[in-house]
C-alpha positions in Angstrom: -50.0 124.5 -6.3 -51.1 121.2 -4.5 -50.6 118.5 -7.7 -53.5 116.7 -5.8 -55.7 119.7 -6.7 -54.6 119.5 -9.9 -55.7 117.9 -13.4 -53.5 116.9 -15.8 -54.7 119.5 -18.1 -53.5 122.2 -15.4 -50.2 120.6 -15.5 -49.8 120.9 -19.3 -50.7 124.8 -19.3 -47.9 125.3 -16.2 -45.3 123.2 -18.3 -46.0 125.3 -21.6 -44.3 128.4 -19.4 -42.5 127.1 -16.7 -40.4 123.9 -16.1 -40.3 123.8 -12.2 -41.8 121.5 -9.6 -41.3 120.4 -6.3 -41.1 116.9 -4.5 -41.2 116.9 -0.3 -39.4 113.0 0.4 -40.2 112.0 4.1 -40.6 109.0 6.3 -43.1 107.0 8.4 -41.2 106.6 11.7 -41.3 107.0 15.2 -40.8 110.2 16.7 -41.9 109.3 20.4 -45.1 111.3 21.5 -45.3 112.9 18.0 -47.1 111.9 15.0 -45.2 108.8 12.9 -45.5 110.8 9.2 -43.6 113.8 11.4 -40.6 114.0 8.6 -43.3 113.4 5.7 -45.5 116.2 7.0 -43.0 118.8 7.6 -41.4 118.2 4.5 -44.8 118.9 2.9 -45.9 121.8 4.7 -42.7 123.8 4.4 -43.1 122.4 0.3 -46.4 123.8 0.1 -46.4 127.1 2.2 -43.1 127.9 -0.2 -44.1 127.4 -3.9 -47.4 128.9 -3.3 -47.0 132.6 -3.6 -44.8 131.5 -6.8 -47.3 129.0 -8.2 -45.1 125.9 -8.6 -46.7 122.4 -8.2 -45.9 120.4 -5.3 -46.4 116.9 -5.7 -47.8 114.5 -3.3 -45.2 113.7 -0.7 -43.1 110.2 -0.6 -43.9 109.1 2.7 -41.2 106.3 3.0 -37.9 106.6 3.7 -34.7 104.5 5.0 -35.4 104.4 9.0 -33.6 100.9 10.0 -32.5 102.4 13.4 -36.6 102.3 15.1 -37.6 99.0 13.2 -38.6 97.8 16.5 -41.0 100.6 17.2 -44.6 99.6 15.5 -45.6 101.8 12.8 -42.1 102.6 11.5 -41.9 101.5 7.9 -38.6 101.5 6.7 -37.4 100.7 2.9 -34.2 99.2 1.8 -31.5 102.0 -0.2 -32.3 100.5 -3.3 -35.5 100.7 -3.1 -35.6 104.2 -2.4 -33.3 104.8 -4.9 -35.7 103.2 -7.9 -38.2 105.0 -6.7 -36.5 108.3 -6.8 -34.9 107.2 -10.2 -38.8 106.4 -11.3 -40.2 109.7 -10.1 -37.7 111.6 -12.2 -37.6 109.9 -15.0 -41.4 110.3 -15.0 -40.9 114.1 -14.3 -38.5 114.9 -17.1 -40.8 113.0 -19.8 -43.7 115.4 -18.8 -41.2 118.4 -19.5 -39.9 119.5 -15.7 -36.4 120.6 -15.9 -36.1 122.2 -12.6 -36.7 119.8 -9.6 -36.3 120.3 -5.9 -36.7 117.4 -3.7 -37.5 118.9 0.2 -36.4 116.0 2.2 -37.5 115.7 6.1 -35.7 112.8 7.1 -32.0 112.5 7.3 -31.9 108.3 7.0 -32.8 109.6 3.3 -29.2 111.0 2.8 -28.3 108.4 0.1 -30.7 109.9 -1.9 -28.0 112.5 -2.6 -26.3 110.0 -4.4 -28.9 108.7 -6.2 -29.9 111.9 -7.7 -26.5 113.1 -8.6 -26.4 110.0 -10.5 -29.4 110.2 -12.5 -28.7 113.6 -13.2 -25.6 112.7 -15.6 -27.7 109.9 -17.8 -30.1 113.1 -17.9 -28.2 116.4 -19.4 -31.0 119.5 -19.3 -32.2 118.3 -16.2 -31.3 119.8 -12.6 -32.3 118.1 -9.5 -31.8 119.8 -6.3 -32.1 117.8 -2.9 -32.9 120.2 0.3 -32.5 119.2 4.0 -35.1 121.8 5.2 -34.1 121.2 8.6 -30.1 121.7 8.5 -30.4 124.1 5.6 -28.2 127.0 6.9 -30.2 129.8 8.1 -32.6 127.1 9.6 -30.1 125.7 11.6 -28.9 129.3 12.6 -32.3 130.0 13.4 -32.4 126.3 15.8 -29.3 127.4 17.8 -30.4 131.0 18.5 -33.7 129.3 19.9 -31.9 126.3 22.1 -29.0 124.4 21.0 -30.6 120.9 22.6 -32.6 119.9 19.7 -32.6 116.5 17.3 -35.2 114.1 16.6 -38.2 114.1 18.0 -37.6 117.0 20.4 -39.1 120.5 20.3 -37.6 121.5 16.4 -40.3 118.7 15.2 -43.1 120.1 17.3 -45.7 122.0 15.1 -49.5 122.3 15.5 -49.7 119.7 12.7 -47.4 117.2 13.8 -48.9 116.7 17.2 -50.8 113.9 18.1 -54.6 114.6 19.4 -54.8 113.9 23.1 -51.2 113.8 23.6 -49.8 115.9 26.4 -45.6 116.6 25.8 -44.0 116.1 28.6 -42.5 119.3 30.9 -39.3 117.9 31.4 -36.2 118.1 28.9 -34.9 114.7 28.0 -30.9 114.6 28.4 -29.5 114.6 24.7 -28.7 111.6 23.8 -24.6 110.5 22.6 -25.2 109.4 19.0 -22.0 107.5 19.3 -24.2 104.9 21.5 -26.3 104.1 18.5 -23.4 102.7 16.5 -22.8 98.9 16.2 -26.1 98.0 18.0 -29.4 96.6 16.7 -33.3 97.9 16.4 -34.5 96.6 20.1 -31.5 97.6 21.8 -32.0 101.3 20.2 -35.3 100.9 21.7 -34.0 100.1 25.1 -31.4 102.9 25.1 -33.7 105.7 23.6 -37.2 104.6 25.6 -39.6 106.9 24.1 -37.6 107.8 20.8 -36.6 111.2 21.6 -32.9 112.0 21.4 -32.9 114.7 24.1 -34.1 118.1 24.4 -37.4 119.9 25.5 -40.1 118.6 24.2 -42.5 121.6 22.9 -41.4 125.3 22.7 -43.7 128.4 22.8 -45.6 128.8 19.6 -43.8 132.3 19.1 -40.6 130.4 18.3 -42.1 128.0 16.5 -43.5 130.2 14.1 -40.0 132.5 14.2 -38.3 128.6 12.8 -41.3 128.2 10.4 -41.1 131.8 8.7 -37.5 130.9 8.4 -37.1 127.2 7.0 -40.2 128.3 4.4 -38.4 131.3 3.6 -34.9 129.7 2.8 -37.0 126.9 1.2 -38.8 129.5 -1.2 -35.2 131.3 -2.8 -34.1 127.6 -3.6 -37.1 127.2 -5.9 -36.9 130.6 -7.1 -33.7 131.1 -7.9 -30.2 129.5 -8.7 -31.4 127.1 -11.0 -28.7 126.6 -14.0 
């Protein structure tokens, strides 16, 4: 269920038999021909198209995230640790007053790793309460599912290309981008990253066939789904 579709009155009646809702965390970065909210709009989409067959609310996706590396590419918006880290601590202590005890944060954007820590932390000032924090797109079977298809595949390259992250008008380009050495991005600052990556891509083709792309999707919403069925303590 979308939480923007919702009323609060909706949300009281789920509560009164079930204690489960999701959270998709992304980021407003560059990801060179594709759309900026990329990591937010996967991260909702693969929220959404899981807890719907089980009815669970998904709420509206945080669309900021910790993406220092492209601050010299306009429209990259990138927040400091602790202020992702409030906000995550306000969002679930906001959560847990309304009566959610099972919480699975679907993050799309790896900058947002130290939200790991962040939850963790909140979670033992707040006994009753389990926060889960899935990486939809190196979950295991997702990442199986990326190597089978073609090993040459990180940011911005053909894993990220979906229907709905595409830009209108944009053409991807037919040629594989060499992958890049992350090693190279170490020690260095925002407009030299610029220089070295050119169009933002770290390597790889740039689209695959839709086939595929739906083969990845049924997977990473699938493996998405049993985390917010099941497991829960």
């Amino acid at each position: 269920m979308k939480v923007s579709a919702m009323n609060w009155q909706q949300i009281e009646a789920w509560l009164a038999k079930d204690d489960r809702a999701v959270v998709p965390l992304g980021s407003t970065e560059q990801h060179a021909q594709l759309s900026l909210s990329t990591d937010t709009l996967l991260a909702e989409h693969v929220s959404l198209d899981a807890a719907e067959p089980l009815g669970v609310p998904v709420f509206p996706a945080i669309a900021y995230g910790i993406t220092p590396l492209f601050r010299a590419y306009p429209g990259t918006v990138c927040l400091r640790v602790e202020t992702l880290l409030a906000l995550m601590r306000d969002v679930l202590d906001s959560l847990a007053a309304a009566g959610f005890r099972r919480i699975l944060i679907v993050n799309g954007h790896g900058g947002n790793s130290p939200a790991g820590s962040g939850i963790a932390e909140w979670m033992g000032g707040h006994p009753g309460v389990s926060v889960r924090l899935h990486n939809w797109w190196n979950a295991p079977r997702v990442w199986a599912k990326v190597q089978e298809i073609d090993p040459n595949a990180s940011h911005a390259s053909w894993m990220e290309s979906f229907a709905f992250t595409r830009v209108a008008g944009v053409t991807p380009l037919e040629t594989p981008k060499p992958m890049l050495d992350l090693t190279r991005l170490q020690g260095i600052d925002p407009p030299a990253i610029r220089r070295l990556l050119g169009d933002g891509s770290f390597g790889g083709r740039y689209q695959r066939p839709d086939s595929e792309m739906d083969a990845l999707w049924k997977v990473a919403v699938d493996e998405t789904r049993e985390l917010i069925a099941s497991g829960w303590l």
